[in-house]
MDAnalysis code that builds the backbone (N, CA, C; Angstrom):
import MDAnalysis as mda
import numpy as np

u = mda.Universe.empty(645, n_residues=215, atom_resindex=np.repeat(np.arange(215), 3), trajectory=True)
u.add_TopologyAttr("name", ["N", "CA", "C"] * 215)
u.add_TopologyAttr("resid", np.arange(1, 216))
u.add_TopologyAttr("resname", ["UNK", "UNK", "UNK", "UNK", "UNK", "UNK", "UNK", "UNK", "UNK", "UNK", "UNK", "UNK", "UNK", "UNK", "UNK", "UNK", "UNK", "UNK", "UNK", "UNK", "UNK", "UNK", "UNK", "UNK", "UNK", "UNK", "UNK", "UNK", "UNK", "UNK", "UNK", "UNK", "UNK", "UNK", "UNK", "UNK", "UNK", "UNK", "UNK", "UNK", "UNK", "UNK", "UNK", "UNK", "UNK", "UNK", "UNK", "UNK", "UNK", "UNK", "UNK", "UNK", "UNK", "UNK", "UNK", "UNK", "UNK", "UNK", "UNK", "UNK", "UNK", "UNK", "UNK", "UNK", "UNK", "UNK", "UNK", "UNK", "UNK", "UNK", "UNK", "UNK", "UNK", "UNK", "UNK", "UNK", "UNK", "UNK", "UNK", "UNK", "UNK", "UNK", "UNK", "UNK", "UNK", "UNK", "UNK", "UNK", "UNK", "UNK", "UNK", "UNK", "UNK", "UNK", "UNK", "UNK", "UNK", "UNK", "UNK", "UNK", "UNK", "UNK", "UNK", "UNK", "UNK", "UNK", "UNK", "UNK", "UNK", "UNK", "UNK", "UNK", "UNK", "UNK", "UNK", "UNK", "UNK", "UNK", "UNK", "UNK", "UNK", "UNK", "UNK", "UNK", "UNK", "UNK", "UNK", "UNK", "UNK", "UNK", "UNK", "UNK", "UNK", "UNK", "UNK", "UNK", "UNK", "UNK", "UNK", "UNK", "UNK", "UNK", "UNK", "UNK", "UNK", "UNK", "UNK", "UNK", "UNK", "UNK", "UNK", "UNK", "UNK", "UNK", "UNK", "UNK", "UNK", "UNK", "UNK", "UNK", "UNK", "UNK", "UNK", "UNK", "UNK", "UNK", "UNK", "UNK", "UNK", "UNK", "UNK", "UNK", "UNK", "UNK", "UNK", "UNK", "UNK", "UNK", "UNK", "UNK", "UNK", "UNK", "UNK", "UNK", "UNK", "UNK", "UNK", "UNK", "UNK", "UNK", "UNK", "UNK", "UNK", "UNK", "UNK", "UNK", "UNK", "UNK", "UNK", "UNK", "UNK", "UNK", "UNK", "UNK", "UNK", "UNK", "UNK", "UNK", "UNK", "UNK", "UNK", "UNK", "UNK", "UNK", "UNK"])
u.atoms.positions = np.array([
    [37.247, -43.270, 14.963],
    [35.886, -43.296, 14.420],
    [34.885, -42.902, 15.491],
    [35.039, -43.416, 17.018],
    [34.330, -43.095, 17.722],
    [34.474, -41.773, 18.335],
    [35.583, -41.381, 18.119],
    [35.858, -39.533, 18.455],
    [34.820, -38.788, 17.594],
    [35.050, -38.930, 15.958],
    [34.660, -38.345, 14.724],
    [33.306, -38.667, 14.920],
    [32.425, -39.674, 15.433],
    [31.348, -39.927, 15.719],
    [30.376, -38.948, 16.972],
    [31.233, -39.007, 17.738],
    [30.760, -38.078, 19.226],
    [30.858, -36.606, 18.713],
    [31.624, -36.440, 18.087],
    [31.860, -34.968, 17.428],
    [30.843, -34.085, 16.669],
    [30.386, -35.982, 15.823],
    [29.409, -35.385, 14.759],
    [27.848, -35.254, 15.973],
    [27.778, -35.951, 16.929],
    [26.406, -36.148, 17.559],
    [26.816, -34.663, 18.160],
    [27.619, -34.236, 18.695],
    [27.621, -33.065, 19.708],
    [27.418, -31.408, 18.956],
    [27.478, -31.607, 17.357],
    [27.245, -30.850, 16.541],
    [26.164, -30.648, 16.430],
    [25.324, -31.671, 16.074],
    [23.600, -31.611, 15.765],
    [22.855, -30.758, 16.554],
    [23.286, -30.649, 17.883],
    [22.060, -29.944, 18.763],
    [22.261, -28.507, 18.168],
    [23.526, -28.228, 17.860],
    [23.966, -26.646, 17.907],
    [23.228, -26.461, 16.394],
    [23.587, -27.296, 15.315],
    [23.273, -26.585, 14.219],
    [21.575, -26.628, 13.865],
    [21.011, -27.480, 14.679],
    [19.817, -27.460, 14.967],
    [19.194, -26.654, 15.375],
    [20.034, -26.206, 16.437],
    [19.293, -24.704, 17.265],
    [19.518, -23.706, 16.480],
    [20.908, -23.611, 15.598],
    [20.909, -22.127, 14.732],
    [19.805, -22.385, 13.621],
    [19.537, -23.207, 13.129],
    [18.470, -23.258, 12.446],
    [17.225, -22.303, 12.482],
    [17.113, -23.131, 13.694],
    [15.628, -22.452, 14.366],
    [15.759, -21.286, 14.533],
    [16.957, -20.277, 15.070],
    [17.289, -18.932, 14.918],
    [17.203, -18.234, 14.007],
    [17.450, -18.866, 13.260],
    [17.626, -18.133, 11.459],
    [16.107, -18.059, 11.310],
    [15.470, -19.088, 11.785],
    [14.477, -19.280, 11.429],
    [13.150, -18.172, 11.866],
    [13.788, -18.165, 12.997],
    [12.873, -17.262, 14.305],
    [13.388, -15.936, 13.422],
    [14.924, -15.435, 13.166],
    [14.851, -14.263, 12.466],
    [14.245, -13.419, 11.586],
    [14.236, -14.716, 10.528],
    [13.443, -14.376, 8.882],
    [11.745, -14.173, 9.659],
    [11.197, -14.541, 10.139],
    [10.274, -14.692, 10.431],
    [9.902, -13.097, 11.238],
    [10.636, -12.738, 12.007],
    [10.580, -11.187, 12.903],
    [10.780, -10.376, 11.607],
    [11.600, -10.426, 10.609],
    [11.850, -9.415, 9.715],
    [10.807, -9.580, 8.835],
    [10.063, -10.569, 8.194],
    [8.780, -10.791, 7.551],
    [7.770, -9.672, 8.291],
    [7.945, -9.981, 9.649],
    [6.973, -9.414, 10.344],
    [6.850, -8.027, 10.656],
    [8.217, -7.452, 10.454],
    [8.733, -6.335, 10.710],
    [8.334, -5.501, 9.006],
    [8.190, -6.037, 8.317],
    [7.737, -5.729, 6.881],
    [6.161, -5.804, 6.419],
    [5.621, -6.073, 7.672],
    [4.023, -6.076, 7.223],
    [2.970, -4.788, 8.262],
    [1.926, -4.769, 8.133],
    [1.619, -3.810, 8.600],
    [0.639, -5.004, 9.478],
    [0.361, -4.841, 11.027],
    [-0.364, -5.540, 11.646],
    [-1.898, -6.059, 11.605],
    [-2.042, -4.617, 11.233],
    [-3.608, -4.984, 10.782],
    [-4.063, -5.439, 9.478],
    [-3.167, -5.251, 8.422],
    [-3.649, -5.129, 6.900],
    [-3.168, -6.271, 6.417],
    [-2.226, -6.437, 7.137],
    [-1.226, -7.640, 6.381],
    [-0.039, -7.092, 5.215],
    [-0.531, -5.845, 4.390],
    [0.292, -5.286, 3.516],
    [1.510, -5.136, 4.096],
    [2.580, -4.782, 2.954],
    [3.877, -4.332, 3.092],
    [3.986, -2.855, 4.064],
    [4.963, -2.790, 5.213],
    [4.909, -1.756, 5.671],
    [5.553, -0.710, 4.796],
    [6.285, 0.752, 5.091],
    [6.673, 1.617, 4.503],
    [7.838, 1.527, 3.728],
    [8.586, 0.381, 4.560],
    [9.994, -0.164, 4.149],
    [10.184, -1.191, 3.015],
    [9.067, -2.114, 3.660],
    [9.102, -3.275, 2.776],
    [8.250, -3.100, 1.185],
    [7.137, -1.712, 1.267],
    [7.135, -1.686, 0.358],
    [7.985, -1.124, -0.443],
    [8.915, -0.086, -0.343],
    [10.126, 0.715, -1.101],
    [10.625, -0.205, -1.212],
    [11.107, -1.004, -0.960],
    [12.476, -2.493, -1.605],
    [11.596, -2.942, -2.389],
    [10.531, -3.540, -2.621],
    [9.939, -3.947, -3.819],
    [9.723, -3.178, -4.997],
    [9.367, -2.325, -4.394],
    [8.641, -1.241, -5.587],
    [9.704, -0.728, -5.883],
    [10.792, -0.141, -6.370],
    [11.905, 0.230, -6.428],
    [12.271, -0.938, -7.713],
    [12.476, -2.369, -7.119],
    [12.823, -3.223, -8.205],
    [11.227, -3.254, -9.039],
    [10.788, -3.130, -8.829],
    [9.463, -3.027, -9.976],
    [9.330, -1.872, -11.268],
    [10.263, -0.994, -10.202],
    [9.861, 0.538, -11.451],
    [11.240, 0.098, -12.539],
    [12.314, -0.862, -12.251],
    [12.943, -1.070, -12.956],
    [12.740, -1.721, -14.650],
    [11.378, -2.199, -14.256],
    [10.552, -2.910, -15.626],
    [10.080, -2.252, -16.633],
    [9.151, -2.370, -17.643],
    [8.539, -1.394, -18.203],
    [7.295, -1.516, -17.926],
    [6.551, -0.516, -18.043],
    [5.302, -0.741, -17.969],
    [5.020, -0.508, -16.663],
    [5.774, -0.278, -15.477],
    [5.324, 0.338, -14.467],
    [4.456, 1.300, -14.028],
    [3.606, 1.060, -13.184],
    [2.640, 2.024, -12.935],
    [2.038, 2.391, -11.314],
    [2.455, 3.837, -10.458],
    [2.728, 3.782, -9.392],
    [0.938, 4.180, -9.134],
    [0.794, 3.884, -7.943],
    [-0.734, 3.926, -7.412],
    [-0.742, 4.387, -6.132],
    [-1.843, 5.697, -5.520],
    [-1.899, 6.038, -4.185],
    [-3.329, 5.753, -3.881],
    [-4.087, 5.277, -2.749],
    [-5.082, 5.346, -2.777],
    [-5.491, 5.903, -1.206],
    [-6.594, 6.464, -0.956],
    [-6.665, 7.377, 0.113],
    [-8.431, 7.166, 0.031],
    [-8.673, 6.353, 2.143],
    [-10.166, 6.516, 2.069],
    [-10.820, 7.621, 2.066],
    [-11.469, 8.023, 1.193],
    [-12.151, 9.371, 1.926],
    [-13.511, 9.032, 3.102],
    [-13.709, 9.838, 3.510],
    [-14.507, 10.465, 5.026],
    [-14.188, 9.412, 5.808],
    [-12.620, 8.839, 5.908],
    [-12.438, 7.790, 7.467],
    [-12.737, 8.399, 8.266],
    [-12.543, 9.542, 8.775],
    [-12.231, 10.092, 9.963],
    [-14.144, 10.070, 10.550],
    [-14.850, 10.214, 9.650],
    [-16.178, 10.113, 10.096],
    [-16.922, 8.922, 10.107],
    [-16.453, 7.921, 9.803],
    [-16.392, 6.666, 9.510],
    [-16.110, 6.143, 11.039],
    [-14.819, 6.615, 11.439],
    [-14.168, 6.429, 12.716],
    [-15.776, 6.751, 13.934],
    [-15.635, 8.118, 13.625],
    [-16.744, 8.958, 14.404],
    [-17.956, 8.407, 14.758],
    [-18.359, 7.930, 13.612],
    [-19.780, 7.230, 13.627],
    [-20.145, 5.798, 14.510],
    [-18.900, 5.276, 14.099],
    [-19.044, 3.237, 14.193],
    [-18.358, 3.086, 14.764],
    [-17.071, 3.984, 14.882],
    [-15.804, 3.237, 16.413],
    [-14.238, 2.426, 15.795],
    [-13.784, 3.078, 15.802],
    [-12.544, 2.319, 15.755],
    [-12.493, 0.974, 15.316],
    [-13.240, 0.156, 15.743],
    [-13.221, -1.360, 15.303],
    [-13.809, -1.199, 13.793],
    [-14.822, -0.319, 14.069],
    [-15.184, -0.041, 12.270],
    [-15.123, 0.371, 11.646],
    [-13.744, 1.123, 11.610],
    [-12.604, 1.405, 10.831],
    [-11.514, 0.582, 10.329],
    [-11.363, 0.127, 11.762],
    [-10.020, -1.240, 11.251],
    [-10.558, -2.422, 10.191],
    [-11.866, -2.569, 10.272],
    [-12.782, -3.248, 9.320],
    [-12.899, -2.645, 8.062],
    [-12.606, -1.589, 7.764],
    [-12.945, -1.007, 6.864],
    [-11.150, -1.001, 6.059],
    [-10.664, -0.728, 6.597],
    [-9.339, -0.671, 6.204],
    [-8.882, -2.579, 5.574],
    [-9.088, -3.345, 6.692],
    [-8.864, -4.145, 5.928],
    [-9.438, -4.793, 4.732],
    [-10.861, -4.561, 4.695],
    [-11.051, -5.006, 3.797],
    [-10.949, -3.890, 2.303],
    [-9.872, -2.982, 2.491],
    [-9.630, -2.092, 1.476],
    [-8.309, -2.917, 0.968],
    [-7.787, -3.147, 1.953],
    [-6.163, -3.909, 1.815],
    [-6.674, -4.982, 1.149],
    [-7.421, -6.244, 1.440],
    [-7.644, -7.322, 1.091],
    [-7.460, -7.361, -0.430],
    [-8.963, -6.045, -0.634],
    [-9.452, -5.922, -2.015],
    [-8.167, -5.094, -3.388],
    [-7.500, -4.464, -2.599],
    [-6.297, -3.830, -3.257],
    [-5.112, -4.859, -3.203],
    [-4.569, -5.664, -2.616],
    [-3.735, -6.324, -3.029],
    [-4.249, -7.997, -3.868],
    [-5.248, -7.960, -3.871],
    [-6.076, -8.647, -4.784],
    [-5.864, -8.339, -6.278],
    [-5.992, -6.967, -6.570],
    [-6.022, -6.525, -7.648],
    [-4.463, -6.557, -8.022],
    [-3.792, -5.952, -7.003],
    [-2.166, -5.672, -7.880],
    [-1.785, -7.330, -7.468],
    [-2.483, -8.239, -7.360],
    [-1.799, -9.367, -7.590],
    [-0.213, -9.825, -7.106],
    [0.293, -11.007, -7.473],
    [1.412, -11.709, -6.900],
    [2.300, -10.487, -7.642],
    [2.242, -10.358, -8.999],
    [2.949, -9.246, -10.211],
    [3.588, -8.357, -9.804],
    [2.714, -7.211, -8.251],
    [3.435, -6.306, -7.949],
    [3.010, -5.995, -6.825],
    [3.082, -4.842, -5.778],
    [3.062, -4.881, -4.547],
    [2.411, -3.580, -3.675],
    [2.074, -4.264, -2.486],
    [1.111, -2.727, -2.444],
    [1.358, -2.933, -1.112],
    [1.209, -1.433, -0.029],
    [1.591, -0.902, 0.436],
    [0.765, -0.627, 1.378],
    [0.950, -0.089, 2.795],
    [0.041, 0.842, 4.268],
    [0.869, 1.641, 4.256],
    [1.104, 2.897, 3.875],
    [1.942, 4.121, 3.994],
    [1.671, 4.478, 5.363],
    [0.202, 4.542, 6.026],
    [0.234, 4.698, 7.533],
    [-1.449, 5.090, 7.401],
    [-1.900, 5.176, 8.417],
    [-3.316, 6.192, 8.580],
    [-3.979, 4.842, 7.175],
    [-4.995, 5.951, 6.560],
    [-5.649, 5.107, 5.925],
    [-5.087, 5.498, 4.309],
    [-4.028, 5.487, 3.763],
    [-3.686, 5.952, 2.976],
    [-2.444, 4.166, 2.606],
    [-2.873, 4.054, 1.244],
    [-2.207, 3.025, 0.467],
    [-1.351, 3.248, -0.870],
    [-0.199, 2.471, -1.145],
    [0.206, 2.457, -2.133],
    [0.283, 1.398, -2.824],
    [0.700, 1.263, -4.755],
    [1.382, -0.240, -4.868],
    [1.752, 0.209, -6.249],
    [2.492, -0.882, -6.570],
    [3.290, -0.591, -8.102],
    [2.921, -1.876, -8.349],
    [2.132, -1.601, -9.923],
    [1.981, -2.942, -10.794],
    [2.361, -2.568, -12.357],
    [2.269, -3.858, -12.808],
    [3.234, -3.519, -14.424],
    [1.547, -3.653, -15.124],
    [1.624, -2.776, -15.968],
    [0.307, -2.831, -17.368],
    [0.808, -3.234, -18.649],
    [1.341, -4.989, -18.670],
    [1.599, -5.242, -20.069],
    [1.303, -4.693, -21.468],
    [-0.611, -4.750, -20.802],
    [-1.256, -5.039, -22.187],
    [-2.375, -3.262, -22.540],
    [-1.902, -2.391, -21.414],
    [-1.975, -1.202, -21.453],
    [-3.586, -1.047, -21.167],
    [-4.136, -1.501, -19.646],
    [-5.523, -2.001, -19.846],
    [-5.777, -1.020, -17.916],
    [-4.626, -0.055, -17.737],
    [-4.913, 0.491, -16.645],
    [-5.732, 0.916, -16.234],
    [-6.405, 1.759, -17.167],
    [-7.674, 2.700, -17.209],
    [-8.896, 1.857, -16.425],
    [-8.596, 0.788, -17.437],
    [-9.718, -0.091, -17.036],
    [-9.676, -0.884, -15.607],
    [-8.471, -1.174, -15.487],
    [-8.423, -1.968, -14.379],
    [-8.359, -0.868, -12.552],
    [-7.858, 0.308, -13.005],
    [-8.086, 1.313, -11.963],
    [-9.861, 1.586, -11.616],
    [-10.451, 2.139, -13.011],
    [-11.647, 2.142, -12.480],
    [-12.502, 0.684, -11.996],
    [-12.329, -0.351, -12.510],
    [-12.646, -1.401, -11.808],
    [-12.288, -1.819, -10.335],
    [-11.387, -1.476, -10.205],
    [-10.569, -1.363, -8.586],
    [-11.413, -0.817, -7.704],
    [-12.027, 0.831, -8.025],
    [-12.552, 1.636, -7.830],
    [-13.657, 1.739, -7.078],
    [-14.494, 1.172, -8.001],
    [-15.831, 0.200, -8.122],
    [-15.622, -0.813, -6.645],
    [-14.829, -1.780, -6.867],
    [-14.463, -2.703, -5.734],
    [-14.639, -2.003, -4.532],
    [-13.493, -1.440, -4.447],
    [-13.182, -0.478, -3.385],
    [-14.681, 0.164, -2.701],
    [-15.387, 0.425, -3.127],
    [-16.515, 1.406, -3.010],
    [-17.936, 0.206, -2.237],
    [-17.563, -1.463, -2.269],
    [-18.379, -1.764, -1.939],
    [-18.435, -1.911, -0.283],
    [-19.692, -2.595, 0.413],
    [-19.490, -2.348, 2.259],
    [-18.391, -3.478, 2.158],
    [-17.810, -3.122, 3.443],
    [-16.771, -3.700, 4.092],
    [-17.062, -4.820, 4.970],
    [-18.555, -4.787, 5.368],
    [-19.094, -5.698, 5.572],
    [-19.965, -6.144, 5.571],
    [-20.594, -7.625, 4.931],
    [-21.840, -7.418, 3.934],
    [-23.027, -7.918, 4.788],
    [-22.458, -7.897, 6.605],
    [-23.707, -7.878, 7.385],
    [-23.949, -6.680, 8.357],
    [-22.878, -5.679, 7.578],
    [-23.325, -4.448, 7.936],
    [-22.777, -3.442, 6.286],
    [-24.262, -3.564, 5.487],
    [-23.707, -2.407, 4.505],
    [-23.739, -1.128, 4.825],
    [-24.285, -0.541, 5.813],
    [-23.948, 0.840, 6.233],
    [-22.389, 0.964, 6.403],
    [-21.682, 0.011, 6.516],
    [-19.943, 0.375, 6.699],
    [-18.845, 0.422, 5.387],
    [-19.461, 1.955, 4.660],
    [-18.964, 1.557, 3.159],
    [-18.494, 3.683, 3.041],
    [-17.473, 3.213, 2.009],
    [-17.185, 4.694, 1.365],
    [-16.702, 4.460, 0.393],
    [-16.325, 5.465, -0.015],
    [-15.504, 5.502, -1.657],
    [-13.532, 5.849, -1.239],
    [-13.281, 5.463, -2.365],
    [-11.699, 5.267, -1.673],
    [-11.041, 6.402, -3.632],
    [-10.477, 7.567, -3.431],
    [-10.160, 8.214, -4.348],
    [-8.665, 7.174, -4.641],
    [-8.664, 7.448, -5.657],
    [-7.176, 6.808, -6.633],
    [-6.270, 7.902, -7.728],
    [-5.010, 7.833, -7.358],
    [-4.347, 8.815, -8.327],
    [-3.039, 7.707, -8.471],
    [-3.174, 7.733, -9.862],
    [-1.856, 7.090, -10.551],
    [-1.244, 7.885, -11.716],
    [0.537, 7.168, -12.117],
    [0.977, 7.603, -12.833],
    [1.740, 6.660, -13.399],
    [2.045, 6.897, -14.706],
    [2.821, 5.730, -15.477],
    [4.256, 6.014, -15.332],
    [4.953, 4.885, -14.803],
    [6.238, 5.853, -14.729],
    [7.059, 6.047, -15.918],
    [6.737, 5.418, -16.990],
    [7.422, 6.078, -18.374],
    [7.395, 7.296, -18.447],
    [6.172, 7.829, -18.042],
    [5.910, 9.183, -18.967],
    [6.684, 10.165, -17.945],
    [7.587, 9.687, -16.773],
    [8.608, 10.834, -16.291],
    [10.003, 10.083, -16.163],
    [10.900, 9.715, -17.194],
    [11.762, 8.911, -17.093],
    [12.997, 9.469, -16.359],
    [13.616, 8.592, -15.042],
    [14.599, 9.579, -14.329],
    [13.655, 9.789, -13.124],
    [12.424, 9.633, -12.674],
    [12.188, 10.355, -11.409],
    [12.344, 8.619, -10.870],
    [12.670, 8.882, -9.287],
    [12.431, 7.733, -8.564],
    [11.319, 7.462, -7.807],
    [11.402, 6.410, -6.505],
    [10.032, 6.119, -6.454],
    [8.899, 6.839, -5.469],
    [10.301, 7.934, -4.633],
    [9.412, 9.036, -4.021],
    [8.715, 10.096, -5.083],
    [9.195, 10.351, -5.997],
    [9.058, 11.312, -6.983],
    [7.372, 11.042, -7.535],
    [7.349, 9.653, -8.403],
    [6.299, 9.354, -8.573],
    [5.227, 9.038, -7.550],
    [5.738, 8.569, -6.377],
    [4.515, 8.516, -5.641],
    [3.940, 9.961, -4.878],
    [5.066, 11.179, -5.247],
    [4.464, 12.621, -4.801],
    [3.528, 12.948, -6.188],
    [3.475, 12.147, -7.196],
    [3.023, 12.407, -8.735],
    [1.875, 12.293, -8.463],
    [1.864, 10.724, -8.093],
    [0.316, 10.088, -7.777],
    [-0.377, 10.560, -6.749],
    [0.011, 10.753, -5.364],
    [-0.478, 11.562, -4.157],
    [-1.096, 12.461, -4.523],
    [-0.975, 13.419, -5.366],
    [-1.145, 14.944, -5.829],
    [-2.591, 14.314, -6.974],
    [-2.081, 13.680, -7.787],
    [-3.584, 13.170, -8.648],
    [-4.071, 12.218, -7.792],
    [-4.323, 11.920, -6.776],
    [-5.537, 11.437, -6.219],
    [-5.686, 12.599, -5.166],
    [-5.268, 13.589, -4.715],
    [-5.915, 14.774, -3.733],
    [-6.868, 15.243, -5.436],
    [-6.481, 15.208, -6.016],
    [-7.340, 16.347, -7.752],
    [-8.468, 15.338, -7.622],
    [-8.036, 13.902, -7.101],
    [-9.393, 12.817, -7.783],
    [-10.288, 13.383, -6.505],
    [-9.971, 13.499, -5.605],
    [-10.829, 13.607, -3.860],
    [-11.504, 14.630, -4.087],
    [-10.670, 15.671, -4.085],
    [-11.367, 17.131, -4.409],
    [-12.659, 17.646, -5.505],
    [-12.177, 16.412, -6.245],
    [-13.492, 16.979, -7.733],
    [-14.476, 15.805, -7.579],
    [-14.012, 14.636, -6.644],
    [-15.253, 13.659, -6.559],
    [-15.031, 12.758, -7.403],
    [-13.727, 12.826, -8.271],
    [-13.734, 12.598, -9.950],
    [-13.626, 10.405, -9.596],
    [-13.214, 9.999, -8.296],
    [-12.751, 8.547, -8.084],
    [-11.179, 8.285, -8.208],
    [-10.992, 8.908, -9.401],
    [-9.652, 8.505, -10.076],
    [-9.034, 9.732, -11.236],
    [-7.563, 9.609, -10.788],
    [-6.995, 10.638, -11.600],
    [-5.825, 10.268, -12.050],
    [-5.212, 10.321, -13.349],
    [-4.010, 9.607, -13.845],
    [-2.736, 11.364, -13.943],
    [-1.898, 11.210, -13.269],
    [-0.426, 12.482, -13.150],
    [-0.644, 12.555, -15.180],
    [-0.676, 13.596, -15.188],
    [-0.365, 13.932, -16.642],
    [0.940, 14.230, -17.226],
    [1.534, 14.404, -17.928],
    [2.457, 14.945, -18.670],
    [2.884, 16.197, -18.387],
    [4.082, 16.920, -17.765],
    [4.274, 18.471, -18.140],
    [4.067, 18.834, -16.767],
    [3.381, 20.447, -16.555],
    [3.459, 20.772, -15.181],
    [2.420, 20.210, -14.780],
    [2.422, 19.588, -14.166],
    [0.985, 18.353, -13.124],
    [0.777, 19.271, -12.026],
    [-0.698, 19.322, -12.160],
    [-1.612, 19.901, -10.876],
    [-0.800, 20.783, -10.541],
    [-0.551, 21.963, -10.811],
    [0.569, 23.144, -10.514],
    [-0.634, 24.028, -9.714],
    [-1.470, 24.057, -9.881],
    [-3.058, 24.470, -8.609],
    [-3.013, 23.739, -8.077],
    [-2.940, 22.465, -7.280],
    [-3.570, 22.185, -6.316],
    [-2.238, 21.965, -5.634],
    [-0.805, 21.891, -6.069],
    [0.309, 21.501, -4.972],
    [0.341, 21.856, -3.734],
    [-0.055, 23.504, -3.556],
    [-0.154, 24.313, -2.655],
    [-1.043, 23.868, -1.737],
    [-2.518, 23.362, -2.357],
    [-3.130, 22.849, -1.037],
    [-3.088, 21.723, -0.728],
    [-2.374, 20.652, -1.806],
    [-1.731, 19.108, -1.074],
    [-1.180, 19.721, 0.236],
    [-0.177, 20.601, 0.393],
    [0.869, 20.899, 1.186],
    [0.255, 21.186, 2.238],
    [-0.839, 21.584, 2.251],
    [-1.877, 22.402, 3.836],
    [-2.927, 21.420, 3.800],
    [-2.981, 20.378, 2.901],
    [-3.921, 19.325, 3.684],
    [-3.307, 17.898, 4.264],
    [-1.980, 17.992, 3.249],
    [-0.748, 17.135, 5.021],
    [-0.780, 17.383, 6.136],
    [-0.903, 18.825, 6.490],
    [-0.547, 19.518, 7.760],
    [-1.903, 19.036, 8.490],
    [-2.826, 19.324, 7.510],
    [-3.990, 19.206, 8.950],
    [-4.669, 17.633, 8.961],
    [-4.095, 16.997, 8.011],
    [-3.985, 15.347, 8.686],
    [-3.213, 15.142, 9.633],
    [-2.326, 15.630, 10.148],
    [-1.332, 15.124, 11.040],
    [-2.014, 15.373, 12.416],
    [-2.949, 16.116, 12.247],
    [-3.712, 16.143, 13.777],
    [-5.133, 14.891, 13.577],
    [-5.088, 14.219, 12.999],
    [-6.270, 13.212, 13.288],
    [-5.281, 11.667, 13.587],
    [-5.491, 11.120, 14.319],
    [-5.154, 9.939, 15.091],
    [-5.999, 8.758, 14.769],
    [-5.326, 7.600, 14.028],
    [-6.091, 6.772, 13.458],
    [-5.569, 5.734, 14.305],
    [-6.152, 4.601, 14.611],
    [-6.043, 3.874, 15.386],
    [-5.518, 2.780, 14.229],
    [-4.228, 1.792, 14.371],
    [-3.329, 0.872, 14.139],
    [-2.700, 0.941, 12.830],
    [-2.363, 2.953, 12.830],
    [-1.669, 3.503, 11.999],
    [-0.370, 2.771, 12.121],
    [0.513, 2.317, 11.030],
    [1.943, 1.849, 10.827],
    [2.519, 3.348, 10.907],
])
């Protein structure tokens, strides 16, 4: 009894400490899944969610993209940008709620997949919109822009996955940026077959602007 006793005390420290390991692990990989500044899902962690989300019905993929950061940057400084960003994140994963999940693709560019039970997207995108559009900080309203939105339902392309639709949505929010329009929903059939060409040459010349606590 007193062997089986010493045995059991000389156990405790160890399974105690793996505890805390496991513990310390989950915790680095949480962390490893968020984006530092935003708090959102990084690039990874959002694809494992969103992936099981498009499995539902009623899925609906979302890109959102600040427009004039880069002068935003220019003007106020880096810090008032990172201000600006988060409180885009705040206000966007606000909206897609616990339900579904949203995203820092990198730079100032966001994603998220939420389900539209009750078929009330329209409404709830341009309300987003609206949000989105107010200052970032309300003891400095000069620190404000408009944030373009392009979504797509993923019914209406059954079979594409979740890069597919989010090149759907990317492409209708460059159509929303370009026309000023706020918001643009991927249509049916050949989508934006004009503007693919200059999605493709306005990747390229983002890749030369440097955003500070890009994921």
């Amino acid at each position: 009894m007193n062997t089986l006793t010493t045995a059991f005390g000389a156990a405790l420290p160890l399974a105690a400490g793996w505890s805390a390991h496991v513990l310390w692990l989950r915790r680095r990989l949480h962390t490893a899944r968020r984006d530092p500044l935003t708090g959102l899902h990084t690039r990874d962690g959002f694809t494992r969610r969103a992936a099981d989300l498009l499995r539902k019905e009623r899925a609906l993929v979302l890109i959102a993209d600040v427009d004039d950061f880069k002068q935003i940057n220019d003007r106020y400084g880096h810090a008032a940008g990172d201000t600006l960003l988060k409180a885009c994140a705040d206000r966007l994963a606000h909206y897609v709620g616990a339900g579904g999940v949203a995203g820092r693709l990198g730079g100032d560019e966001f994603a998220a997949v939420v389900l539209d039970p009750h078929g009330t997207a329209e409404d709830l995108f341009a309300a987003l919109h609206a949000v989105l559009a107010r200052p970032a900080d309300p003891a400095h309203p000069e620190l404000r822009t408009t944030v373009s939105l392009g979504w797509v339902r993923a019914a209406d392309f059954p079979g594409e996955d979740l890069s597919q639709l989010l090149g759907r949505a990317d492409e209708a929010m460059y159509a929303a940026k370009q026309a000023r329009a706020g918001v643009k929903r991927a249509g049916l059939g050949r989508l934006f077959a004009t503007v693919a060409g200059r999605r493709t040459g306005h990747r390229g010349a983002r890749t030369d602007t440097t955003v500070k606590g890009a994921a």
